[in-house]
N, C-alpha and C positions, 0 to 999 in steps of 0.2 A: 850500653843500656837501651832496652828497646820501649818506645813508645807504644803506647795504644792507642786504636784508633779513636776519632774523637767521637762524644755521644751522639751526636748528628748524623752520623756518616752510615747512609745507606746499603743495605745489606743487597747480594745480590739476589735475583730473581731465581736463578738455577746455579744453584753449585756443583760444579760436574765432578768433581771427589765425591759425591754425597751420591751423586743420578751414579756412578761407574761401581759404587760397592753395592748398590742394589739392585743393581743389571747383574752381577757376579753371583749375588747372593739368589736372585732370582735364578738365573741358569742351574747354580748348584742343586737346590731344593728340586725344580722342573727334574731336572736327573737323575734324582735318588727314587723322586715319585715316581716316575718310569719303571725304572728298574724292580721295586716295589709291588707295585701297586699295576703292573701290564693287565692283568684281568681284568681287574674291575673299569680300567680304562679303556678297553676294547670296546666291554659292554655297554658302558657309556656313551661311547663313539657310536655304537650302534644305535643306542635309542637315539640320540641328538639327529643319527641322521635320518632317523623316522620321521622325526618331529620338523627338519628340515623341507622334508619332500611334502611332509602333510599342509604344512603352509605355504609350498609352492603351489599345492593344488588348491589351493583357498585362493591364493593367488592369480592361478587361471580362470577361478572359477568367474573372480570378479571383474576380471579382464573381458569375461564370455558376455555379461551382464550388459557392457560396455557398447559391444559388439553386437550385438542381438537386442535390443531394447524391446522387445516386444514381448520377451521372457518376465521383464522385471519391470514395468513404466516407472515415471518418475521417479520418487525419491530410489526406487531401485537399485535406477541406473548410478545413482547420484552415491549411491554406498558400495557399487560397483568397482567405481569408478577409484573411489577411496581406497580401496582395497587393493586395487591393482598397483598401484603407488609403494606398496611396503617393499623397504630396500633389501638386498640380500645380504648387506653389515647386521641388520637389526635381525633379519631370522637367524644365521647363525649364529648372533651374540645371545641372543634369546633361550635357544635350543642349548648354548654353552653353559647359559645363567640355569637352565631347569636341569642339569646332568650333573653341573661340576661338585656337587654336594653327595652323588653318588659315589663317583670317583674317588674319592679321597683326599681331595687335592689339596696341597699343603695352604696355608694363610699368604705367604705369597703370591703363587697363582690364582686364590680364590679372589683377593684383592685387586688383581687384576682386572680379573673379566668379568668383576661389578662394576669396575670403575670403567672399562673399554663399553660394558652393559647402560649403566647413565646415559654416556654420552650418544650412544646407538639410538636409546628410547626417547629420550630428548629430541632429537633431530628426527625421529621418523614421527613422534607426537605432534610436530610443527607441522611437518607434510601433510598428516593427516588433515589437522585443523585446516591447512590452506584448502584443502582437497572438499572438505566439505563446505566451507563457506563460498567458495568459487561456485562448487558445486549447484548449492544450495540460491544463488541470486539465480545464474543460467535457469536453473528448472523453473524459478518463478517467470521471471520474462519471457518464458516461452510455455510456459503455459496459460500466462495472460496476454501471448498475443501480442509480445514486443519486437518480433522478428523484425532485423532488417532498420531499424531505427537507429537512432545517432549513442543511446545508452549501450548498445549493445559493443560500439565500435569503443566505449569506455571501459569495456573489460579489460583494456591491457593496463590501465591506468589502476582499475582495482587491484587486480592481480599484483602490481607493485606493490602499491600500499600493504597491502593483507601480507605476501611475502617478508617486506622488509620488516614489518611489526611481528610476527610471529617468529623469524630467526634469529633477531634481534634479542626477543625473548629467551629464544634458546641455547642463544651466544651467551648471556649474563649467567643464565643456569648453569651453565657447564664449566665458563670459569672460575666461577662459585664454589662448583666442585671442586676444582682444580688447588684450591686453596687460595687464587686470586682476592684481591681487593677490590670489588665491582661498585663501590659507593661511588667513585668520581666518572667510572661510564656509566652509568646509570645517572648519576646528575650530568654528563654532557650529555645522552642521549634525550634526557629530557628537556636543556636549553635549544636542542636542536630542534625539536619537535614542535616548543612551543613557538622560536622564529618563524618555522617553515607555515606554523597554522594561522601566524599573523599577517604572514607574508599571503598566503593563498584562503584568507577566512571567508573571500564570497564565493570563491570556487567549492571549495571544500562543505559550503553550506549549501549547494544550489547542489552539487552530487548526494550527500546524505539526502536531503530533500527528492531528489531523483531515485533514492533507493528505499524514500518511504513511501514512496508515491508504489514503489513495484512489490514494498512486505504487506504493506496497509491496501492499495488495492482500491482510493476513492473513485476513480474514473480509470478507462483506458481507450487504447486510438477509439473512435469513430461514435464516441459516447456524444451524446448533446446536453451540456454543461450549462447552467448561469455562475457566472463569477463575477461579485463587482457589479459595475456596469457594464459589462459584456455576458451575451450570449451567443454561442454557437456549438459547433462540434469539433472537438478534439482531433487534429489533425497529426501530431509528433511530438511524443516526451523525447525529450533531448538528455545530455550530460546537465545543462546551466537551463535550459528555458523550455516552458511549452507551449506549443502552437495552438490556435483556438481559429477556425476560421470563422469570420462570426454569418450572423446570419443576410444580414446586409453587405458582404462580399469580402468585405476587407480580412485580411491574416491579423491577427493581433497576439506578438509574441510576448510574453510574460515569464518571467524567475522562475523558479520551482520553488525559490524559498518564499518569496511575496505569495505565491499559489498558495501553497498550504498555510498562512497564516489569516487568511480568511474562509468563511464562509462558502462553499461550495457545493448547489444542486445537480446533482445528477439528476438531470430527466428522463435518461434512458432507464433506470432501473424501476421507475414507477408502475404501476398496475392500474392505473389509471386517470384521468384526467375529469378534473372536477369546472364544471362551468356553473356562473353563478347570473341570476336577473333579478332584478325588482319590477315588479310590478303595480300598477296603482290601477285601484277600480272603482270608479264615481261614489260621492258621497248619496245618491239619489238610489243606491242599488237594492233592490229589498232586503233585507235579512235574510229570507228563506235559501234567497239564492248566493248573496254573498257566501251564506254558509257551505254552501257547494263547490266553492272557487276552489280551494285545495286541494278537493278529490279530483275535480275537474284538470290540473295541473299536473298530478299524480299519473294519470290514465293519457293523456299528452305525450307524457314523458317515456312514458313503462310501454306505450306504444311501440316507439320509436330506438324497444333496446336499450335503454338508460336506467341508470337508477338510480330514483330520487335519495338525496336526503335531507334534503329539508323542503318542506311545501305550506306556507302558514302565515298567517299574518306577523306583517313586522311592526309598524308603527301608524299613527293616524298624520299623514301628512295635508300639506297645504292644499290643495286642492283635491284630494285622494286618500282613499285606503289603499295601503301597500304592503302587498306581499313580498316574501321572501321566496323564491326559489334556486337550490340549489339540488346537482343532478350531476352524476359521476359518468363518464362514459369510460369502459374498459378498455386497456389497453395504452400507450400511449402514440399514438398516430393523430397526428392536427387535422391531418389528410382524411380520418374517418371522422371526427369530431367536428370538423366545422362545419360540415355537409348536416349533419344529426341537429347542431345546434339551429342552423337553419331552417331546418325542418320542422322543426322544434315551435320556431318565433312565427311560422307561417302557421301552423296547425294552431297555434294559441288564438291569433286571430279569428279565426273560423269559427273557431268553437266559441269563441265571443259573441261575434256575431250573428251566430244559431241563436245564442242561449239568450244574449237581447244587453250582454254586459258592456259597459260603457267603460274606454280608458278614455280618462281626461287628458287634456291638457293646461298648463297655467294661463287663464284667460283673467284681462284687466282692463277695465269700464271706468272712462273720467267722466265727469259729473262737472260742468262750468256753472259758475254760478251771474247771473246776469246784473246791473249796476244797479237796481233794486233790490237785489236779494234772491230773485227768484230761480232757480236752477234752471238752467239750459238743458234741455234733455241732449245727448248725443245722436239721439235717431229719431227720426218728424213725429212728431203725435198722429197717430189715427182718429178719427174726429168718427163717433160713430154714425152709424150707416141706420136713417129711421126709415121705415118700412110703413107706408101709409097700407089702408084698412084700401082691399079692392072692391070696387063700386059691386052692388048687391043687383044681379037682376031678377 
């Protein structure tokens, strides 16, 4: 009496009674279609291998691209490059997949080389994707003028990452296909993923960070930066940190992930630099000509190249009327501007002094009072001066 096996009891993965009568079955059918069906199979042959050559030469073409960058800049080269990459599994399954329905080819073999066709497209899909993402950072960092920098020498590190995530992908798809059960590598490849990102999360945060720094594009080398409390100029974006050398001498290294969570001026990209003064002008000054001040300030300024925007009374202060003036000098060079502002603060002067305008200062007079009561003046009484009547002759 024979037993069955029990309900537990795992089936195998390949039954090879099952793989050898459809190895049998497939050679039979393959042979009769021959036999059969030789014209149309010729002709088939024939286009497939048009279709073969015609994407080898798409192939060189993009090889040429590679090679020659002056044909195709940037992203060009970059789709070139992609290009050149295509395996010759994937043309001729390809060229297989677009014929074998001319052919006649029995459901065996068609079943085939859709299934041999997946796994081709699949794996040359992933090279592509690597091909253009690789692609695609290289052509920014080099056309933002990251040559030669420590992010650059982190390609090998991307090119990891991006490779093992994109075959990985391609690995699950095709076992999928295969008839596999991908639910448990798919949850190990994700236990694994999430260790490794806990394991390496300031790393891994301080590289994304270094790769938005090179999509987004806030600063690059040789910019002059405020961040925080520091100011200087961008001397090295790194993999993990970027250098700032400041302007009082010292290097000051910094995260890339702390970087871009705050606040950050570029001062290189400005169109110009605004300087600002208050001014105060005696309460004793006429009307007529107080009313003058601004235009007077205007013509100072517009002299010297600048351009006002604002020139006008701001408030009535303590010992003073005070103006505002504020005045844009184009450009952003300190080197041209401090010179102009000073020029600026000397000609103000002058034209005061022409014009008869008084700037104050805060002045303060004590007043003592004596143990009578009577005030103490601060500076001696003048006692006046009588002028007797001169003898008449």
């Amino acid at each position: 009496m024979s037993k069955s096996p029990p309900a537990n009891a795992q089936e195998p993965i390949f039954d090879a009674a099952a793989l050898s009568t459809q190895t049998h079955g497939l050679i039979a059918a393959s042979t009769e279609w021959l036999r059969e069906h030789w014209l149309q199979i010729l002709i088939a042959f024939a286009i497939g291998t048009v279709i073969v050559l015609a994407l080898h030469a798409v192939r060189r073409i993009g090889a040429k691209l590679c090679d020659r960058p002056h044909w195709a800049a940037g992203w060009g080269v970059v789709l070139g490059r992609t290009v050149s990459r295509t395996g010759n599994i994937f043309i001729v399954m390809l060229a297989a997949k677009l014929v074998v329905g001319y052919a006649g080819a029995p459901a065996q073999v068609e079943s085939t080389i859709n299934f041999l066709f997946t796994i081709a497209a699949v794996f040359q899909a992933a090279l592509w994707a690597r091909e253009l993402i690789l692609g695609s950072i290289e052509h920014r960092t080099s056309a933002a003028n990251y040559q030669g920098e420590a992010l650059l020498s982190a390609m090998g590190l991307i090119r990891l990452l991006v490779t093992f995530a994109l075959f990985a992908i391609a690995l699950v798809v095709v076992l999928d296909n295969l008839g596999v059960n991908v639910t448990g590598l798919v949850a190990g490849l994700g236990v694994g993923g999430i260790a490794i990102g806990l394991a390496a999360q300031g790393i891994f945060a301080d590289l994304f960070a270094a790769l938005a720094i090179i999509f987004d594009r806030p600063f690059r080398r040789g910019d002059k930066v405020n961040y925080d409390q520091t100011s200087g100029v961008i001397e090295g974006i790194g993999l993990k940190s970027t250098r700032i050398r400041a302007y009082t001498g010292e290097l000051r290294i910094i995260s890339n992930r702390q970087l871009l969570d705050k606040e950050i001026q570029n001062i290189t990209v400005r169109d110009h630099i605004r300087i600002g003064f208050t001014i105060g002008v005696a309460y004793e000054t006429p009307p007529d000509l107080l009313e003058r001040v601004p235009a007077i300030l205007r013509e100072i300024v517009e002299a010297e190249g600048g351009t006002v925007a604002r020139a006008g009374f701001e408030t009535f202060g303590a010992s003073s009327i005070d103006l505002s003036l504020l005045f844009d000098v184009p450009g952003d060079d300190w080197n041209k501007a401090h010179p102009m502002r000073d020029r600026i603060v000397v000609s103000i002067m002058r034209r005061f002094a022409r014009e008869g305008i008084s700037i104050p200062y805060p002045t303060q007079t004590t007043y003592t009072a004596a143990p009578d009561g009577r005030i103490v003046m601060p500076y001696p009484e003048v006692q006046p001066v009588h002028v007797e009547n001169a003898p008449s002759r």
